[in-house]
C-alpha positions as semicolon CSV with decimal commas, in nm:
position;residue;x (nm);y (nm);z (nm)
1;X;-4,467;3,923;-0,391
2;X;-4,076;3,939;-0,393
3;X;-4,056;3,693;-0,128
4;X;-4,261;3,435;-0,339
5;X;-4,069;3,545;-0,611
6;X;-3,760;3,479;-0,429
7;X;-3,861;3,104;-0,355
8;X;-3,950;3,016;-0,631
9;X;-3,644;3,117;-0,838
10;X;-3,480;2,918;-0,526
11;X;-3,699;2,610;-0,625
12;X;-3,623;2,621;-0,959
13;X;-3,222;2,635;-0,896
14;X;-3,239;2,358;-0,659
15;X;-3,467;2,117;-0,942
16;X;-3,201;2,256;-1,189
17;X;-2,888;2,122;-0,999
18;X;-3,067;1,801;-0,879
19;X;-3,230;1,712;-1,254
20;X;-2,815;1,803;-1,377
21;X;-2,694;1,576;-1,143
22;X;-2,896;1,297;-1,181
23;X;-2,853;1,362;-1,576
24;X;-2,515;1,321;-1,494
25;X;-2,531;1,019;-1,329
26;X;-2,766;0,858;-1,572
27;X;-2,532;0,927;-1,843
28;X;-2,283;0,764;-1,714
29;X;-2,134;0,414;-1,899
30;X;-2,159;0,102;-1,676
31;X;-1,751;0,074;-1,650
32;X;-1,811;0,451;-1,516
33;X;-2,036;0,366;-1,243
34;X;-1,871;0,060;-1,161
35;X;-1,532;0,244;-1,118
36;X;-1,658;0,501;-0,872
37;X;-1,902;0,278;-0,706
38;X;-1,527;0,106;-0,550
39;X;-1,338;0,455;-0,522
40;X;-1,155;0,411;-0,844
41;X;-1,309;0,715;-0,962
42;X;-1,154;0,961;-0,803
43;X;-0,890;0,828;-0,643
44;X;-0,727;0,727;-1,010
45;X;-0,952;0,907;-1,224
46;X;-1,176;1,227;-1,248
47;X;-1,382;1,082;-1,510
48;X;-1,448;0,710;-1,629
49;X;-1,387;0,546;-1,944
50;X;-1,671;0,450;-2,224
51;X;-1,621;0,073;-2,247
52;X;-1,509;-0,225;-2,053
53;X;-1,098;-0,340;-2,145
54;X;-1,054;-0,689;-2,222
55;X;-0,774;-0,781;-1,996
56;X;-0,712;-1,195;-2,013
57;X;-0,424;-1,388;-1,790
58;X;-0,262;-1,707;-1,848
59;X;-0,496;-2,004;-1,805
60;X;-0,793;-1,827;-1,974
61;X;-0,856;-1,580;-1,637
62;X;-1,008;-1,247;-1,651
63;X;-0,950;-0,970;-1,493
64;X;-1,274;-0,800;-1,497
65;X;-1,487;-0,604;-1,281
66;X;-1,273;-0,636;-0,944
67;X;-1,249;-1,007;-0,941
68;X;-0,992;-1,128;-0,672
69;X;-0,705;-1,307;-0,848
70;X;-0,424;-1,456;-0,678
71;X;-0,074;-1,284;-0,700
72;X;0,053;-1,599;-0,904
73;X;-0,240;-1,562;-1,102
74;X;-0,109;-1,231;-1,223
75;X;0,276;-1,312;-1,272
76;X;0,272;-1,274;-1,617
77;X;0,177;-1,004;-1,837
78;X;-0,190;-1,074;-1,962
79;X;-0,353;-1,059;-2,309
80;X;-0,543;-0,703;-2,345
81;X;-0,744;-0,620;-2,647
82;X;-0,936;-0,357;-2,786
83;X;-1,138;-0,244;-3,130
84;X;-0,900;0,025;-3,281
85;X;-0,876;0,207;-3,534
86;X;-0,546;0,122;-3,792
87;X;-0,440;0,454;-3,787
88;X;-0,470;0,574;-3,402
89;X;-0,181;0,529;-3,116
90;X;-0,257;0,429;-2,768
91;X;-0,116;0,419;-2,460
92;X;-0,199;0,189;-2,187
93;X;-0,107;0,194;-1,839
94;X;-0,187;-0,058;-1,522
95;X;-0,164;0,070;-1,147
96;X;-0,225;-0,041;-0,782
97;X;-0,433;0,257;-0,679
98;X;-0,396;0,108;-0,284
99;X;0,025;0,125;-0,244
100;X;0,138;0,099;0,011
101;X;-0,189;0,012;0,162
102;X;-0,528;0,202;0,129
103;X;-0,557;0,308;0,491
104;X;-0,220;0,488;0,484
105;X;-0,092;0,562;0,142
106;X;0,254;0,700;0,117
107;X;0,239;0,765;-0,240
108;X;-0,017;0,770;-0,487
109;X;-0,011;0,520;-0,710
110;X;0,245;0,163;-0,771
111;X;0,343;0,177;-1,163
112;X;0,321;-0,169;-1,264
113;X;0,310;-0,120;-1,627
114;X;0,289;0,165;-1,913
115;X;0,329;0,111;-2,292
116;X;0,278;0,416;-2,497
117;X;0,253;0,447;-2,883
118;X;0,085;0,156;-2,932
119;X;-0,014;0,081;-3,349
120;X;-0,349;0,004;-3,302
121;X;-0,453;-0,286;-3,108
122;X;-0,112;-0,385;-3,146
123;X;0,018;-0,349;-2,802
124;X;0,336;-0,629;-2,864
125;X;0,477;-0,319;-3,135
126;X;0,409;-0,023;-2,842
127;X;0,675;0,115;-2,696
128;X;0,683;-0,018;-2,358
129;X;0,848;0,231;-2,065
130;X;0,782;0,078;-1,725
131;X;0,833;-0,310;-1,821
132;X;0,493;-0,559;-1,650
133;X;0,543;-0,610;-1,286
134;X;0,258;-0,852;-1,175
135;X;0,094;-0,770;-0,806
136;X;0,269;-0,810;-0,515
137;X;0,095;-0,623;-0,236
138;X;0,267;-0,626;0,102
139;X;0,199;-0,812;0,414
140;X;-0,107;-0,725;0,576
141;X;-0,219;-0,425;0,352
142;X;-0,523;-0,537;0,294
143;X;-0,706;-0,564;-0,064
144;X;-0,523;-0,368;-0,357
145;X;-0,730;-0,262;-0,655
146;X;-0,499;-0,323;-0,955
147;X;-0,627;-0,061;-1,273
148;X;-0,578;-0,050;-1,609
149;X;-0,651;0,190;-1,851
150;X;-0,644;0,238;-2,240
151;X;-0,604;0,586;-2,361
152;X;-0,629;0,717;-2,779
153;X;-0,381;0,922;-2,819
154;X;-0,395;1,217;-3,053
155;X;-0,111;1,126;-3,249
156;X;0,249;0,953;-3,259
157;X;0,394;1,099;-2,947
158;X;0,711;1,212;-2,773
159;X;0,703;1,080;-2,436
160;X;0,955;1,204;-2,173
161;X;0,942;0,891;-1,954
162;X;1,247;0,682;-1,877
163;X;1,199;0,318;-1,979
164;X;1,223;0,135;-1,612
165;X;1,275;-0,276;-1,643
166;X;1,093;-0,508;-1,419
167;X;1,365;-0,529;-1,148
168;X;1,386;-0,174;-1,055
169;X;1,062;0,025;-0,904
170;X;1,230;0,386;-0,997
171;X;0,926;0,572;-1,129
172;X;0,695;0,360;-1,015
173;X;0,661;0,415;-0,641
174;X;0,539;0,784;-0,702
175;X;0,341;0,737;-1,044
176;X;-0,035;0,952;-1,068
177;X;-0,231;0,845;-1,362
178;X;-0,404;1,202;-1,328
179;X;-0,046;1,351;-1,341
180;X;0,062;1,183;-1,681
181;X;-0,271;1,204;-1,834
182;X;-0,280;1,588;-1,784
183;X;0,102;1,593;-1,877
184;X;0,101;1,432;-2,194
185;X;-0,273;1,579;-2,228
186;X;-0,434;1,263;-2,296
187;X;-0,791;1,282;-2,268
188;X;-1,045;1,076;-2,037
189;X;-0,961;0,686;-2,112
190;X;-1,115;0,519;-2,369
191;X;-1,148;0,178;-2,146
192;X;-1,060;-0,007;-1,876
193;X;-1,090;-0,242;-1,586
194;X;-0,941;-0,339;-1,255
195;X;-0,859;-0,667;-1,084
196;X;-0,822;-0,690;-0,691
197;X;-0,521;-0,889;-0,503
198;X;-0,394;-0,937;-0,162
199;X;-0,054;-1,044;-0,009
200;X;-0,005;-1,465;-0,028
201;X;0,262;-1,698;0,021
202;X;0,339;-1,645;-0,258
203;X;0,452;-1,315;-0,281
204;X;0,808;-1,299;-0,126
205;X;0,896;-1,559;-0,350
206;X;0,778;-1,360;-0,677
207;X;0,942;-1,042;-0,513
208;X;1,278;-1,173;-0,502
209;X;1,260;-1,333;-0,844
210;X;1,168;-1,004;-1,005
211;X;1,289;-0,719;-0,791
212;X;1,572;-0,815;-0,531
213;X;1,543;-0,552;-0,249
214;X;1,292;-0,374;-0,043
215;X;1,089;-0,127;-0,282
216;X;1,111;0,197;-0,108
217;X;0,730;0,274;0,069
């Protein structure tokens, strides 16, 4: 009698944890599962966002969903909106989750943009800290996933971030979106979306017109 007793508390446990994580799974958004079916979740995030971002680029190109855009697609800073409300802040922040390359990363993540206290959907009035850097992935590292994230914040906010311009990768090289998220204790993202790049001919060219120098790997 115990023993059956025994097994069948050990069935029900096992149905428990399976039914939870299938519930889990299931209740998932499509962004969610998308992010973590390509290793965006975890390696940038513990937890996916609720919606898709709208992130457009010059020429009417999104970047949505991993599409592979050319570096000289991505140059310039692209056209991101959101519904918001008129009285929330956001902050919104765009990595390369693969820097230096994916196989053998020397640092977590490549800081290619971050704008915090944004009015709304107005990201032009944000305060922008790390100015846009478009991709530039190195020779021969393969396929970069490129992420950006919106996050509400919970209010106006004091950010202890020094403001880095386009020509200098200090604070970039090292960046965690975990790290600044748990820092500045902004919650799981409210959207987002990621783009894909590799190294082109391009690329040495845009490098020396934006950031003269090696950036330290």
């Amino acid at each position: 009698m115990c023993i059956k007793r025994f097994w069948l508390l050990s069935l029900c446990a096992s149905l428990a944890c399976y039914a939870a994580g299938h519930a889990t799974e299931d209740s998932e958004t499509e962004v969610s599962k998308f992010l973590r079916h390509l290793d965006v979740i975890p390696d940038v995030l513990d937890m996916g966002p609720q919606e898709f971002l709208n992130v457009t680029y010059a020429g009417n190109i999104r970047a949505d969903r991993g599409v592979e855009l050319q570096p000289m697609q991505v140059r310039d800073k692209p056209t991101v909106n959101w519904i918001a409300g008129k009285d929330n802040y956001y902050t919104l922040i765009m990595v390369d989750s693969d820097w230096p390359n994916k196989e053998h990363p020397k640092r977590t993540e490549f800081l290619h943009w971050l704008v915090v206290n944004i009015p709304g959907s107005k990201l032009e009035m944000g305060d922008v800290r790390a100015s846009y850097v478009g991709a530039m992935p190195p020779k021969k590292s393969g396929l970069h996933r490129y992420v950006l994230l919106l996050y509400k914040q919970s209010e106006h906010m004091m950010f202890d971030f020094d403001k880095v311009p386009n020509h200098s990768d200090q604070g970039r090289t090292a960046f965690s979106t975990k790290q600044f998220a748990k820092l500045y204790k902004l919650k799981v993202p409210l959207a987002g979306n990621f783009f894909t790049s590799s190294w082109s001919s391009d690329v040495p060219a845009l490098h020396k017109a934006i950031m003269p120098g090696e950036i330290k790997t």
